[in-house]
N, C-alpha and C positions, 0 to 999 in steps of 0.2 A: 489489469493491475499494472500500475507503475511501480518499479521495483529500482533498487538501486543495492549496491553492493552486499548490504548488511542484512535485506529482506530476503532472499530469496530459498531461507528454510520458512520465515514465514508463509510465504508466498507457497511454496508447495505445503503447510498445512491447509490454508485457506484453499488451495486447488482437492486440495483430497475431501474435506470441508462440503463442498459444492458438488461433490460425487452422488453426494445424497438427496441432492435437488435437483430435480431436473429441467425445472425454470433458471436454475444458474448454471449449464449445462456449457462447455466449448469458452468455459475464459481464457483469454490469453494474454499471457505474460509478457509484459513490452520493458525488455531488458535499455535501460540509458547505455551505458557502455560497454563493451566487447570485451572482458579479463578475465581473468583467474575464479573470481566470486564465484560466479556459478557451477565452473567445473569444482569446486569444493565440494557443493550441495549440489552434484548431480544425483546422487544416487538418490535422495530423497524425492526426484521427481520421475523414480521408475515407474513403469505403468498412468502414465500423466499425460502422454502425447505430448509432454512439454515440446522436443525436438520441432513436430509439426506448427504447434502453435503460437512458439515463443517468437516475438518480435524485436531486433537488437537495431537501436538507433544510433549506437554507435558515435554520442556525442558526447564534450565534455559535461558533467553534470554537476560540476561545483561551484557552478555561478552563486556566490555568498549571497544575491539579494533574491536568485529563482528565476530571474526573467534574462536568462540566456535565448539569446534569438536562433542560433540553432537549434535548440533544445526546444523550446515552443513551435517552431516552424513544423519538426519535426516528428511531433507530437501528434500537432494539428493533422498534419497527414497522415497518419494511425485511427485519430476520428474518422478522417472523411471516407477510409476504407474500410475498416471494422466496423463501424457506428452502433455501440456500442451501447448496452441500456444502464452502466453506471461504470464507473472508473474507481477501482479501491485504490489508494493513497497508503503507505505504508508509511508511520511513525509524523515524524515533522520537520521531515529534513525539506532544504531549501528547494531539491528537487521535485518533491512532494505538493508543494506548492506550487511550484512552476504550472505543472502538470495540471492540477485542481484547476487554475485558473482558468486554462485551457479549455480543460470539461465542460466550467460553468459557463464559458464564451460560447460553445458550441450546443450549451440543452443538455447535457448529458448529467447527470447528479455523482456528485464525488462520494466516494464512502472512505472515512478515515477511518483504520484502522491503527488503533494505537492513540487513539484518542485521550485527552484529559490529564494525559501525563506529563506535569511540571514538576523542574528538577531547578533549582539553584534559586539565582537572583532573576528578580520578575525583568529588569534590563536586559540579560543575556540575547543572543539572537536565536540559539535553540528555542530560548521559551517563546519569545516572540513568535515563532516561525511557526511553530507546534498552534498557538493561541490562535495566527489566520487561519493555519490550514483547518483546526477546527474552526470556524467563522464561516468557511465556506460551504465545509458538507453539510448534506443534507442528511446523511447516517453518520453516527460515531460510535465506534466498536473499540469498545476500554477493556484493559487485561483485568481490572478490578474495580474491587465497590469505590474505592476509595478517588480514583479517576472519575468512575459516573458519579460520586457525591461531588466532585469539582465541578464537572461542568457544568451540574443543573445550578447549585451555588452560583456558576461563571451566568447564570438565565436563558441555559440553553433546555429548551421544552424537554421536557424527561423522556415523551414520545421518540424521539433523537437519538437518544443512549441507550446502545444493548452493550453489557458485558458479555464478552463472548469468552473471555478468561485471555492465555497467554499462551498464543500460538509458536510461539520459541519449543514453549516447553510440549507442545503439542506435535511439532515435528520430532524432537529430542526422544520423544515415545515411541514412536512410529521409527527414529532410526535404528533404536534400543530392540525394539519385536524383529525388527527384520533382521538383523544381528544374528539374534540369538534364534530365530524361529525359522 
């Protein structure tokens, strides 16, 4: 999982997620830079092995166009040690792409998460950015119907698109029971 500041309650639902497979068993989380984010949402990664398994590359990730050459080199090296049987993609930020790119360089299949969701003017560089990074995976996981009716609309095979729902709100649960329970 490529992760970047604002995923990483995603990221621990999709890890808890994957608790129940055990063909998706031992993902690991490849932190871009080294701040505050995570220690936010540590606690929703108790019981995760996150510690053991999280990987922090520890580079700038706001390259505007994604193709920061620290940040792919970087990357790249995370393939060649992990090798990895897909790479999930969180939303459609420029780092998300970077990343994807990398994957698809390397064989590996990208899974976007957060797929299909366009928001303003078709111009903007979020939507653009959102629009390749879906272009490139090979799975796209939408929080809703209305995302998997865009993309199949956008002629992306339906086969493609699983609503898995909205994993925000799926951590936001899970931080809500351990709270209170």
């Amino acid at each position: 999982m490529a992760a970047d500041d604002g995923d990483h309650a995603r990221a621990a639902a999709l890890q808890r997620a994957f608790e129940d497979h055990p063909d998706l068993q031992d993902p690991r989380l490849v932190r871009i830079q080294d701040d505050e984010a995570f220690a936010r949402t540590a606690s929703l990664f108790e019981g995760l092995s996150v510690d053991r398994t999280a990987i922090v590359l520890g580079r700038d990730g706001q390259a505007a166009d994604g193709s920061s050459e620290a940040l792919t080199r970087a990357f790249e090296q995370v393939l060649l040690r992990v090798r990895p049987r897909g790479v999930v993609l969180f939303e459609g930020s420029a780092v998300a792409l970077a990343c994807g790119r990398v994957a698809v360089r390397f064989g590996v299949p990208p899974i976007h998460c957060g797929a299909g969701a366009r928001e303003g003017d078709a111009v903007t560089d979020a939507r653009g950015t959102r629009r390749a990074t879906d272009a490139l995976a090979d799975l796209l996981c939408t929080a809703d119907a209305e995302a998997s009716r865009t993309l199949v609309a956008e002629g992306v095979p339906a086969e493609r698109v699983h609503c898995v729902g909205n994993l925000l709100i799926d951590a936001l649960q899970f931080a809500v029971r351990e709270s209170v329970g």
